[in-house]
N, C-alpha and C positions, 0 to 999 in steps of 0.2 A: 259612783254608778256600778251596776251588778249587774253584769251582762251572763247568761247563759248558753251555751252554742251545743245545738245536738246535730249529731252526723257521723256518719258510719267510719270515716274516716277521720276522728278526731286529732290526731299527729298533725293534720294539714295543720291546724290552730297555733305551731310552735313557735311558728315564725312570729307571734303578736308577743312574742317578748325578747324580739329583737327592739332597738329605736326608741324613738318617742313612747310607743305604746308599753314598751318595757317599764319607761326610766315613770310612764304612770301610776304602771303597776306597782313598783318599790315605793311611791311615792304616796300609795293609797288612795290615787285619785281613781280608778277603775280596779273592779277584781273581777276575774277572767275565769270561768271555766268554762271545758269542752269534754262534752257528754258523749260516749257511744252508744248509738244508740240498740245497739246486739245487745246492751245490757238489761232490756226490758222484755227480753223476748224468752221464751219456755221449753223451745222447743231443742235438741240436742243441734243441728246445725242453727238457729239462734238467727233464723229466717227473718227477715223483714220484708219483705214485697211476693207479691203474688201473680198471676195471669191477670189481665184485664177481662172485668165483665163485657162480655159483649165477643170476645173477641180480639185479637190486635197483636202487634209484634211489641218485643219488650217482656216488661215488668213494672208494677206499681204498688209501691209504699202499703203497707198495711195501716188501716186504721187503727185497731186495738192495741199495734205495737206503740204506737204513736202516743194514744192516748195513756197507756200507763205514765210512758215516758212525762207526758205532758202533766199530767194530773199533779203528781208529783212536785216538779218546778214550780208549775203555779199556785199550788198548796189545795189543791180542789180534793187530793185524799185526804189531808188533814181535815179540809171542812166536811167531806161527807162522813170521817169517822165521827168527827161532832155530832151532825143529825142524826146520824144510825146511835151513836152511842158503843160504836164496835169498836173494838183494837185495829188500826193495821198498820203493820209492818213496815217500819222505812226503809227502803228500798239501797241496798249499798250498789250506788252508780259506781264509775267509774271516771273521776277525773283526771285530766291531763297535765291542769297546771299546776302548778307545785309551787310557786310565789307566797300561797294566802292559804289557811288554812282554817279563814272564820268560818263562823257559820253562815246560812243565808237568811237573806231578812224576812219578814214575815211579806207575802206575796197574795193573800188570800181575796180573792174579788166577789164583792157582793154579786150572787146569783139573780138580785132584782135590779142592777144596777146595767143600762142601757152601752154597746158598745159607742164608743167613741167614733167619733165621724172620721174620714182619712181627710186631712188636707194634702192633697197633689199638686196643686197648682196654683198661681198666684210668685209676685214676687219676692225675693229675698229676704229675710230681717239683716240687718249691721251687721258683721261677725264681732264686731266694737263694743256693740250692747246688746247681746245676745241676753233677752228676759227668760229662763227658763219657765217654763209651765209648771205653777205652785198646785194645777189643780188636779196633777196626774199624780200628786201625793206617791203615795207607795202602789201604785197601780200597776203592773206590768202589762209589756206591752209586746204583744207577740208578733213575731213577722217571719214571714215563707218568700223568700228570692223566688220569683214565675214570672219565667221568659214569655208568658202570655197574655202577660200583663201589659198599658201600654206605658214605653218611658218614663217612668213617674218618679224614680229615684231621685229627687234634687235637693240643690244648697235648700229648698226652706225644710224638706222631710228632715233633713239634715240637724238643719237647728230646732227643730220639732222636738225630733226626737230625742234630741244633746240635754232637753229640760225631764228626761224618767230617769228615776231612780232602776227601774231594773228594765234590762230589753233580754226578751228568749228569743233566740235568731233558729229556724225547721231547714237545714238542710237537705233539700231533697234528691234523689237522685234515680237513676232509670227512666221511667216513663212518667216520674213525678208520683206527688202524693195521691191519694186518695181524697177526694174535691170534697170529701162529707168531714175531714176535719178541720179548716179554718170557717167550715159553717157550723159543726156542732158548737168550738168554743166561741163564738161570735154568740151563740143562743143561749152562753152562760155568761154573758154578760163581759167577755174579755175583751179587753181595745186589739186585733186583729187587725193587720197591714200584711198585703201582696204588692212587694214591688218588683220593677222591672230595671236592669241597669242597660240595657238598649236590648235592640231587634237582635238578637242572635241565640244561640241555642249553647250553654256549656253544658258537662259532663256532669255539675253538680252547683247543687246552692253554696260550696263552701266557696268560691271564689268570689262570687257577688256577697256574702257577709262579708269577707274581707274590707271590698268597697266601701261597702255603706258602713263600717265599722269605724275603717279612719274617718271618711268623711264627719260623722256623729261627734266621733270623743274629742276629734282636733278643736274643736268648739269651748268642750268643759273649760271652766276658769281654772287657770295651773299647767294645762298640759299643754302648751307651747313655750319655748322659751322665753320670745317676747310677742306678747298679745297683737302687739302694732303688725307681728307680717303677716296675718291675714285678714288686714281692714281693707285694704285695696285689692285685693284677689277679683281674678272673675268671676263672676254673677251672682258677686255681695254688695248686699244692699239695698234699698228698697226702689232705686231705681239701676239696678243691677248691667254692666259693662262687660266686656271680657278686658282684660290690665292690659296696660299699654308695657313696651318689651323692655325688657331689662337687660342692664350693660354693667360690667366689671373693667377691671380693670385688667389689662394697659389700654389706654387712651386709644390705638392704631395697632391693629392686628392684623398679620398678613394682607393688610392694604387695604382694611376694612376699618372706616375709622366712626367713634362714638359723635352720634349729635353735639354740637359744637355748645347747644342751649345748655347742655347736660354739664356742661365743665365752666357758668359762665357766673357758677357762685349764686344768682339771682334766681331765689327759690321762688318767687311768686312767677317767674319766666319757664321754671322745670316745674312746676304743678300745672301751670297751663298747658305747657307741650305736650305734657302726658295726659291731660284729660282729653286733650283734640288727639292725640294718639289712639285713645281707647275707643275714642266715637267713631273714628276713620273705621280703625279693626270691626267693632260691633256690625259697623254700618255694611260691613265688606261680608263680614263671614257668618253673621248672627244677626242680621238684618231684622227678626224675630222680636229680638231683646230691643229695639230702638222701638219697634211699635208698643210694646209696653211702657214704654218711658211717660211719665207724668209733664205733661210741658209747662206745667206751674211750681216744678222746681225746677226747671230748667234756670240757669242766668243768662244773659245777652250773650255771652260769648258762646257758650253752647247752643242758641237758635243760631249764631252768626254761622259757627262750624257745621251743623246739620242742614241748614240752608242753600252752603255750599256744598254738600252731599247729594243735595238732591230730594230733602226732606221738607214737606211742610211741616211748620210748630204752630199753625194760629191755634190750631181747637185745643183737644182734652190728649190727645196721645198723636205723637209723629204720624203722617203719611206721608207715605214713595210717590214723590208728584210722577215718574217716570218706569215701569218697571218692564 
C-alpha cells in the first residue's frame, strides 16, 4: 500500500515508524511519505490559508495551494501534460520518510470515470477474511479528516479502505480547507472521502490520519504478528460485539481473582463465557450494536443469553422489550 500524507507540519508523521507501522514499513508492506504542504506554494513567506469569504475569525486553506499539491500525487499534471502536449516540471516535494526511496506508482484517474460512492455504514466484514476490493485497482483514494462530518470513521471504512493500493490523507488545519476542493476533485472523477473520528474539534487533520491509518493497515495481510488477535476484537464481524475482558496472569491479584471457567481447561466452557460476556458488555454499553445483530445467526444459547437481557430475538434484529 502507498499512502501519501500532506500537512504543514509533516515531522508529526515520524512517529509511524515507530511499532508495528515501522517493522511494515522495513517489511515493504506499506511505503510512507509525508508531504509539506509550504512546498507548493510561490510566494516568499510560502502562505497557505487566507481570510474567509464573507467574513469570519481565523484562517482557511488555499485552494490553488492545494491543488498543485494534489494534482501532482494523483498524477492529474502528468495527465493534463498529455492532453496539452506541454512539458511540465516535477515538482521537487519535500519528503519526511527516509525508509523507501521507490518511485510512486502510477496513480492517474480516468476524468470520465464516476467517483465512488462512500460506504459509512453498515456492519463489519471478519477481520479473519478481510476480501480486499480488486475493483479499486490502482485508483487512489482521497480523504480530508472534517470534524463536520458525522461519526463515519469505522471498522468497515476500515477494512474498505485496507483493500487500495494507494490512500492521499488532506490535512487541514485553521478554519479548515476551502469546501471547493473535495468538490472540484470529486468532478474529476477521484474516489473522495470526508470523514469524522467523533464530535469534537482538534487543531488539525494530522491526529485523526493517524487514527484511521492504524485502523486501515492493521488489516493488510502481514502486518500483525499473528492474524488470529484481531478476529475477536470489538465490532469485528458481520454481526459485530465489543470482546469480552481479558485476563493475564497470576491467577489472584491484589484480591482480585480470574473467572474460575477461565482456568477450568474446558475450551468449549471459555468460548461460551466469553461470548455471553460480550453480549452482557454490548447489551450494557453499545446496546446500538445488539439491534443490528441478525437473529438468524444467532444459536440457542445466544437468544437464551439476550432473552435474559432483556431482548427479544423472534423477528429479523433484537428488540428492548423494556427500555
Amino acid at each position: 500500500m502507498h499512502i501519501d500524507i500532506v500537512s504543514v507540519f509533516p515531522e508529526y508523521f515520524d512517529v509511524l515508524n515507530l511499532s508495528l507501522f515501522g517493522k511494515a514499513q522495513d517489511k515493504g508492506l506499506i511505503e510512507v511519505h509525508s508531504h509539506n504542504l509550504r512546498d507548493w506554494t510561490h510566494d516568499v513567506h510560502h502562505s497557505v490559508d487566507d481570510t474567509p469569504v464573507g467574513g469570519g475569525a481565523g484562517m482557511v486553506m488555499k485552494p490553488e495551494v492545494w491543488a498543485e499539491c494534489l494534482d501532482e500525487l494523483l498524477g492529474l499534471d502528468a495527465m493534463n501534460q498529455q492532453v496539452s502536449g506541454q512539458d511540465v516540471p516535477a515538482h521537487k516535494n519535500s519528503v519526511t520518510d527516509s525508509r523507501t526511496s521507490e518511485s510512486q506508482p502510477s496513480t492517474v484517474a480516468s476524468q470520465t470515470e464516476k467517483p465512488t460512492e462512500n460506504p459509512i455504514s453498515g456492519d463489519s466484514c471478519p477481520a479473519s477474511s478481510v476480501v480486499h476490493d480488486e475493483t479499486m485497482g490502482n485508483r487512489p483514494v482521497l480523504i480530508f479528516p472534517n470534524p463536520i462530518r458525522s461519526p463515519s470513521s469505522t471498522q468497515r471504512d476500515a477494512t474498505d479502505l485496507s483493500g487500495a493500493r494507494h490512500l492521499i490523507f488532506g490535512c487541514g488545519r485553521y478554519e479548515g480547507y476551502d469546501a471547493r476542493i473535495p468538490d472540484y476533485y470529486r468532478s474529476q472523477g477521484i474516489d473522495v472521502r470526508e470523514y469524522s473520528i467523533g464530535d469534537y474539534v482538534l487543531n488539525g487533520g494530522e491526529v485523526a490520519t493517524s487514527v484511521m491509518l492504524e485502523a486501515i493497515t492493521r488489516l493488510l495481510p502481514g502486518f500483525m504478528g499473528n492474524p488470529d488477535s484481531i478476529v475477536e476484537e470489538s465490532y469485528t464481524g458481520g454481526n459485530a460485539l465489543l470482546e469480552h475482558r481479558q485476563y493475564t496472569r497470576p491467577a489472584t491479584w491484589r484480591g482480585l481473582s480470574v473467572p474460575d471457567i477461565l482456568l477450568s481447561g474446558d475450551h468449549g466452557k471459555v468460548d461460551r463465557f466469553r461470548r455471553d460476556e460480550a453480549l452482557q458488555r454490548t447489551s450494557q454499553i453499545r446496546p446500538d450494536l445488539i439491534e443490528r445483530l441478525d437473529c438468524r445467526s444467532l444459536d440457542k444459547a445466544d437468544r437464551k443469553m439476550l432473552m435474559s437481557l432483556g431482548w427479544e430475538v423472534s423477528g429479523n434484529t433484537p428488540r428492548r422489550l423494556h427500555k
